[in-house]
C-alpha positions as CSV (number, residue, x, y, z in Angstrom):
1,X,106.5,39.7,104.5
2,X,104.5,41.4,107.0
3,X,103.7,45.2,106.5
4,X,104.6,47.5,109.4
5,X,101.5,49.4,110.9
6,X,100.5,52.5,110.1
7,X,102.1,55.5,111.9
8,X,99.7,58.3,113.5
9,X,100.9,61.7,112.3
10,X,99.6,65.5,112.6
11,X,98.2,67.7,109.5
12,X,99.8,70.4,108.9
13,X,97.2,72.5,107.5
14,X,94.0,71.3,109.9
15,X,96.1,70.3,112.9
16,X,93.9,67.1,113.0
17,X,95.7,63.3,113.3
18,X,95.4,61.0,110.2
19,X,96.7,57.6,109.5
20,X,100.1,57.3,107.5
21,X,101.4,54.0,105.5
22,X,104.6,53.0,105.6
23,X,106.2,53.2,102.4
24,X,109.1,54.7,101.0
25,X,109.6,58.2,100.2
26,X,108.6,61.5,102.3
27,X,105.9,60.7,104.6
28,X,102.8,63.0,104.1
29,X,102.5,66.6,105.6
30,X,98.8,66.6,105.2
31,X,95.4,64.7,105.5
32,X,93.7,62.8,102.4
33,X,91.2,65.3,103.0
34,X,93.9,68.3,103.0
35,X,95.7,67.0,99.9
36,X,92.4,66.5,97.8
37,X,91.4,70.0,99.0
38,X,95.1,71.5,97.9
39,X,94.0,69.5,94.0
40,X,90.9,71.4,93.9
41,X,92.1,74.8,94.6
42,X,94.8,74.6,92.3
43,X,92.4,73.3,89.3
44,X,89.6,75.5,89.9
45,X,90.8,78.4,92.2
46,X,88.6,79.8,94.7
47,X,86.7,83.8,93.2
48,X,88.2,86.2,95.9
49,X,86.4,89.1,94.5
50,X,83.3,88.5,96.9
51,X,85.6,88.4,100.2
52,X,87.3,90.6,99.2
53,X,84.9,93.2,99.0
54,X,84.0,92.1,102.6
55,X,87.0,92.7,104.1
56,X,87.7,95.9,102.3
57,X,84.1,97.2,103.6
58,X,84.5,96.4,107.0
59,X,87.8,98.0,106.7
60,X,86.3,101.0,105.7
61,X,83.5,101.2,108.2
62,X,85.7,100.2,111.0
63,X,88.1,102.8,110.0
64,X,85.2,105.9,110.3
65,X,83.5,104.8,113.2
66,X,87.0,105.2,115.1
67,X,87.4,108.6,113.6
68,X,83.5,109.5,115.3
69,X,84.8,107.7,118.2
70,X,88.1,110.1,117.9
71,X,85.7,113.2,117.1
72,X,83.4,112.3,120.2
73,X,86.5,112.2,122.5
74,X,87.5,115.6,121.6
75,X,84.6,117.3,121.7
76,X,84.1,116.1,125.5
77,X,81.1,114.0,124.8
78,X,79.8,111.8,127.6
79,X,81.4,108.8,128.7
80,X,78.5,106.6,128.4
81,X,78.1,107.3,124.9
82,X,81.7,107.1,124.6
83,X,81.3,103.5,126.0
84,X,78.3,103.2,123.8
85,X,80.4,103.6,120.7
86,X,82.9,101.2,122.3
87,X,80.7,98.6,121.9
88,X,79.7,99.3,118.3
89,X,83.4,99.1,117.5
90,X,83.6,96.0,119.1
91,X,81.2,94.6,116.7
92,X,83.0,96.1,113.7
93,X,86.3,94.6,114.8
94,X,84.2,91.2,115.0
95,X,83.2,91.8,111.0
96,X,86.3,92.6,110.4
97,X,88.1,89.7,112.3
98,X,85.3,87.5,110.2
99,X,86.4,88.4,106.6
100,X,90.1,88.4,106.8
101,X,89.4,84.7,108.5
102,X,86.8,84.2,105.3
103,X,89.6,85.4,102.9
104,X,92.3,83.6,104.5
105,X,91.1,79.7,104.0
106,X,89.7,80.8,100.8
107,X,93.5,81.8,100.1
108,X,94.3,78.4,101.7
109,X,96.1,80.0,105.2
110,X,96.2,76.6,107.6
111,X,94.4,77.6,110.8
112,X,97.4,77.6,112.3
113,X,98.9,80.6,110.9
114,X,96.0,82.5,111.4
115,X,95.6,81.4,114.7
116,X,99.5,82.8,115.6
117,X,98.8,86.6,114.9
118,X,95.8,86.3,117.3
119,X,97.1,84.5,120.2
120,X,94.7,81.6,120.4
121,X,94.7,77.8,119.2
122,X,94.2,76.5,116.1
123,X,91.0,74.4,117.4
124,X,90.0,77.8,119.4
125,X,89.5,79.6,116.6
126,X,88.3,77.0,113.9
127,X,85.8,76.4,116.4
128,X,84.6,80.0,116.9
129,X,84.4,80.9,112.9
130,X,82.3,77.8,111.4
131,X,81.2,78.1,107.8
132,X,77.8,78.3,109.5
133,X,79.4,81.4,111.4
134,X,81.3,83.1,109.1
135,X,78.5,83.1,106.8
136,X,76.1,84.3,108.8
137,X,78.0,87.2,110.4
138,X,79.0,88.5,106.6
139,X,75.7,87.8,105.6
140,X,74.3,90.2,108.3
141,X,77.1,92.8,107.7
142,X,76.2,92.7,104.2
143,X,72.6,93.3,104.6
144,X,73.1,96.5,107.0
145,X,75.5,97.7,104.6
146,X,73.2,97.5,101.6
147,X,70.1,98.6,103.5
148,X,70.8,100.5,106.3
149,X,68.3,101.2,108.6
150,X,67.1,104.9,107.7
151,X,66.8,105.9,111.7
152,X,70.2,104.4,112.3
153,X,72.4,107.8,112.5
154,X,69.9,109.5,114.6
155,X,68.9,106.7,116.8
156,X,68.9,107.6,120.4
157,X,71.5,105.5,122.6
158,X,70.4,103.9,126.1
159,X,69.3,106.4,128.3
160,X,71.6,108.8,129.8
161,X,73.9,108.3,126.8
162,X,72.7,111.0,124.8
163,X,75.1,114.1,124.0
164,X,74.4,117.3,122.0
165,X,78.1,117.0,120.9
166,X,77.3,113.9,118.9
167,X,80.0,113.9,115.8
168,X,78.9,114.3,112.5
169,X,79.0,110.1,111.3
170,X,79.0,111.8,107.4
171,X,82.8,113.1,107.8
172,X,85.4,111.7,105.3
173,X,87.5,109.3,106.9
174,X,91.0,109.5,108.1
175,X,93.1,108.9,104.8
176,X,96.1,106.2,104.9
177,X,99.5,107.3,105.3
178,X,100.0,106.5,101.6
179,X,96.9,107.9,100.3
180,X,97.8,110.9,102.3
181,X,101.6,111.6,100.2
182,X,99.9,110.7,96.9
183,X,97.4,113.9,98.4
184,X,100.3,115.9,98.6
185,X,102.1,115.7,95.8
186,X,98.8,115.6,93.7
187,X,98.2,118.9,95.5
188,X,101.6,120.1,94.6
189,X,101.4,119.4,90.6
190,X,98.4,121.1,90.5
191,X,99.8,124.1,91.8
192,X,101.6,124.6,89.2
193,X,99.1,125.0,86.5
194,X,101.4,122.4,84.6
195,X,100.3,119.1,82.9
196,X,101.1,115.9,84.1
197,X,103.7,115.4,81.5
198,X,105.3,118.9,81.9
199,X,106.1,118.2,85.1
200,X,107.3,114.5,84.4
201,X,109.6,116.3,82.4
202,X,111.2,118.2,84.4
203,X,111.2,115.5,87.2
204,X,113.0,113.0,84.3
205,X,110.2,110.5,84.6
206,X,107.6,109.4,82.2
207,X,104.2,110.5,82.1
208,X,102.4,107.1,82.8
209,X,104.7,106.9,86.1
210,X,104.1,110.6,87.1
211,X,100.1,109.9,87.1
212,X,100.3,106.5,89.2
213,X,102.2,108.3,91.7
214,X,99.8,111.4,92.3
215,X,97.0,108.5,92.0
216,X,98.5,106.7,94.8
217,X,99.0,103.5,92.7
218,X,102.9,103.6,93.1
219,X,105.4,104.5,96.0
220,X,108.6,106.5,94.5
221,X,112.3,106.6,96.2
222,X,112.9,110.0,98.1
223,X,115.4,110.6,95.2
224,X,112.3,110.8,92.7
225,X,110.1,112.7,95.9
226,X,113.6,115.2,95.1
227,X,113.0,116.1,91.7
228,X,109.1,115.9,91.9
229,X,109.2,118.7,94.3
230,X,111.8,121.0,93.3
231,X,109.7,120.5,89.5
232,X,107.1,122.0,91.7
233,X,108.3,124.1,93.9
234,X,107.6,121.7,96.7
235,X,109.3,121.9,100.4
236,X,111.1,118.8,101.0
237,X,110.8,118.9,105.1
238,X,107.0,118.9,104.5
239,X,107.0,115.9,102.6
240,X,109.8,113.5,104.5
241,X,107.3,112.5,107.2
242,X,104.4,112.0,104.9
243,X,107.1,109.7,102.3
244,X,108.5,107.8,105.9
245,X,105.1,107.0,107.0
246,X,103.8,106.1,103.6
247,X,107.0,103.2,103.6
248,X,106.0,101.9,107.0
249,X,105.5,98.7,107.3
250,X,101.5,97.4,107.8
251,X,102.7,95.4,110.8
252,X,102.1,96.7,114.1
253,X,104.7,95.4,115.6
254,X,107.0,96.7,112.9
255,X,107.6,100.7,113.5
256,X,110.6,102.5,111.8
257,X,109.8,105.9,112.5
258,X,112.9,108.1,113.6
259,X,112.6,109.1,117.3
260,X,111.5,112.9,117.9
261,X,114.8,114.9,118.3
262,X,116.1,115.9,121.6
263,X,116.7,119.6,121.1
264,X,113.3,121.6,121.7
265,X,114.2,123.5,118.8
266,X,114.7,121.1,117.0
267,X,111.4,119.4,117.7
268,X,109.7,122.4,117.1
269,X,110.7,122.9,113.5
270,X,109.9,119.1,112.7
271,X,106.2,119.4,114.1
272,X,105.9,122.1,112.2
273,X,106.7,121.0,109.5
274,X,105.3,117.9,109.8
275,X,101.7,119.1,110.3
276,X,102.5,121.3,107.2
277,X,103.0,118.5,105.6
278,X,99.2,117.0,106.6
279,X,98.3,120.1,105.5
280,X,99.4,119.8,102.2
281,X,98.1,116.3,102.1
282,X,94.8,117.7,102.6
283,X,95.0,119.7,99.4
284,X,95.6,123.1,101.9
285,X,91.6,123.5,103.2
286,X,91.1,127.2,103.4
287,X,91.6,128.3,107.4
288,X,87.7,129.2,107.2
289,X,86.3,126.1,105.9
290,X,89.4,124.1,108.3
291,X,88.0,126.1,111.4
292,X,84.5,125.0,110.7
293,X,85.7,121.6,110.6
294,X,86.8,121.8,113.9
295,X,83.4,123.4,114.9
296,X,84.5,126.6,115.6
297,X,86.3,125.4,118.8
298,X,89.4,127.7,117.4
299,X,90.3,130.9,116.3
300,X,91.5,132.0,112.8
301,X,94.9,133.7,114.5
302,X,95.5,130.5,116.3
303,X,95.2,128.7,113.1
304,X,97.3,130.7,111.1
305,X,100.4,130.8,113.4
306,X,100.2,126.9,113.8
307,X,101.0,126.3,110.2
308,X,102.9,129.3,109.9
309,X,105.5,128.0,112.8
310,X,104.8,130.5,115.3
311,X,102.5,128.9,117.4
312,X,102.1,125.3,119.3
313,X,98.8,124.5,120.9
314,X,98.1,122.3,123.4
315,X,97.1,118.8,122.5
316,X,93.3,118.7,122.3
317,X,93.8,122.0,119.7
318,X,96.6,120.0,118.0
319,X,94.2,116.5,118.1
320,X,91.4,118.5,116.5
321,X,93.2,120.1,113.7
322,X,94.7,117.1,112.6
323,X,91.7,115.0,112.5
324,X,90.2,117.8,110.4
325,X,93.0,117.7,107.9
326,X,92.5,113.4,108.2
327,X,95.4,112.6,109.9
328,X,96.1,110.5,112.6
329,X,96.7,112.6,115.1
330,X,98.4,109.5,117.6
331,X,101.3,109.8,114.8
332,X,102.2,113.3,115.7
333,X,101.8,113.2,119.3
334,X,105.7,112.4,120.2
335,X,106.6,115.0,117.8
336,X,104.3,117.6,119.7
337,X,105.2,116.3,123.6
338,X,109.2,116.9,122.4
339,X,108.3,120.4,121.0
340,X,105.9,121.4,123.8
341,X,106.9,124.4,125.7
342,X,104.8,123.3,128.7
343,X,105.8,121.7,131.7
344,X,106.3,118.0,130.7
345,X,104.3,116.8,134.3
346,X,101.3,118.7,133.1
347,X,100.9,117.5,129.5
348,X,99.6,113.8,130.6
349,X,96.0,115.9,131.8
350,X,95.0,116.1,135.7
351,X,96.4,113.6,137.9
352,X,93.2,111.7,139.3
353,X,93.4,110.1,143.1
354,X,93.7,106.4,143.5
355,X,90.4,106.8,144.8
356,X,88.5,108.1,142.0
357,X,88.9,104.2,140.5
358,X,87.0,102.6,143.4
């Protein structure tokens, strides 16, 4: 009996042809090489704790260079040193980009699926992170990390880039939506002068729950946010936005926010509340120390009848005091365009001519 030639088939994991025998059965779904790769991990699995700590530090450099990038935009800093911190942001997303792709085939992801999210080919991207690549460009972010050049916050940008607006690069950074709730309701138990188990208590959950939550280590239903904050006093409407955001999906594509209501009024009360509610997250900054942090660009009457609900500023004020409190002030933009009282055609900025683009 003769045997049938092998069949050419694809690898689902490395996209690369291999060489099948007929036989009975399945046929295979991955190379030799793929398959003895699969037998390793799962005897000896791969120690994450190294890019792991990557990613989560290029996260969190990333993540306060845009908030000096946001700081230099609203304090009217050139545009050539905005375009200057462009470019530095460009290499952070490039760090960043390089250990989720480190973690990823560590984790065993087939180039393929992390080619999708990115809109490029498998072979595109294999090719443009190499082991030789990845581990040079995490090598290098690990070495400025760790010993950072001590002239690198004052360095002077090209010429003609320099600005005497420059933002402070030692702010804290813009807190995530979830870190921002736990903030709030920590704020909140505190207030009371109560332990953490008095006011478990009286919110009928235990201690050990009551304490992850305020850390931030667990997410509770709105019907637990309920009891939490009549336990302490609390004002629901400042903490709804804070609880939606924190359930919001991490994909970008993926946004269940409610749309900002129709009726001005209506807007109105939910920005106010709503930036109440970053207030609150921000443990309620006294409206000295929060007008300092906006370098003194506001007044202490225009601060207090914002959070008091008398007053809505225009954006750049609104942008500012946000980003002080470390929100983000893009969420609570729609919020402030429906609750404006401006005209609605003058709240984009000037209109520029066609001509002022070349």
């Amino acid at each position: 009996m003769t045997l049938a030639p092998p069949s050419r088939r694809t690898c689902a994991k490395c996209n690369q042809p291999f060489l099948q025998q007929m036989r009975r059965g399945r046929p295979n779904s991955t190379c030799p090489s793929c398959k003895a790769a699969a037998r390793r991990k799962h005897l000896n699995p791969p120690d994450l704790a190294l890019p792991e700590a990557d990613l989560n530090e290029a996260a969190e450099d990333l993540n306060r260079s845009v908030s000096d990038f946001l700081a230099a935009v609203q304090q009217h800093t050139s545009t050539p040193l905005l375009l200057y911190r462009i470019k530095d942001l460009q290499q952070m997303v490039e760090d960043a980009e390089a250990a989720a792709i480190r973690l990823g085939r560590l984790q065993g992801d087939p180039w393929k699926s992390l080619a999708q999210p990115m809109n490029v080919s498998p072979e595109r991207l294999r090719k443009k992170w190499t082991e030789d690549k990845l581990d040079r460009r995490l090598h290098r972010r690990r070495n400025n990390r760790d010993h950072p050049d001590p002239t690198a916050r004052h360095r002077t940008p090209p010429e003609g880039t320099t600005s005497p607006t420059a933002p402070d690069t030692g702010r804290i950074p813009t807190m995530t939506p979830r870190t921002q709730f736990a903030s709030a309701l920590s704020c909140l138990q505190r207030q009371t002068g109560q332990t953490i188990k008095e006011t478990a208590d009286e919110s009928s959950v235990s201690a050990s729950y009551m304490s992850r939550i305020v850390n931030g280590a667990r997410l509770p239903s709105w019907d637990i946010v309920e009891r939490i904050a009549h336990a302490c006093g609390g004002n629901l409407t400042e903490l709804r936005d804070l609880w939606e955001a924190a359930q919001r999906p991490p994909d970008p594509h993926t946004d269940n926010r409610s749309p900002a209501p129709s009726r001005r009024e209506d807007a109105q009360r939910a920005f106010h509340a709503a930036l109440r509610g970053i207030y609150l997250g921000a443990n309620r900054p006294h409206l000295w120390a929060l007008r300092h942090a906006m370098h003194d660009t506001v007044t202490i009457s225009v601060l207090a009848r914002t959070l008091k609900g008398s007053h809505i500023p225009d954006w750049p004020v609104v942008g500012r005091l946000v980003f002080a409190l470390h929100g983000r002030p893009a969420d609570l933009r729609p919020l402030w365009q429906a609750a404006h009282e401006g005209n609605p055609s003058d709240q984009d900025g000037p209109r520029l001519a066609a001509g002022a683009f070349g």
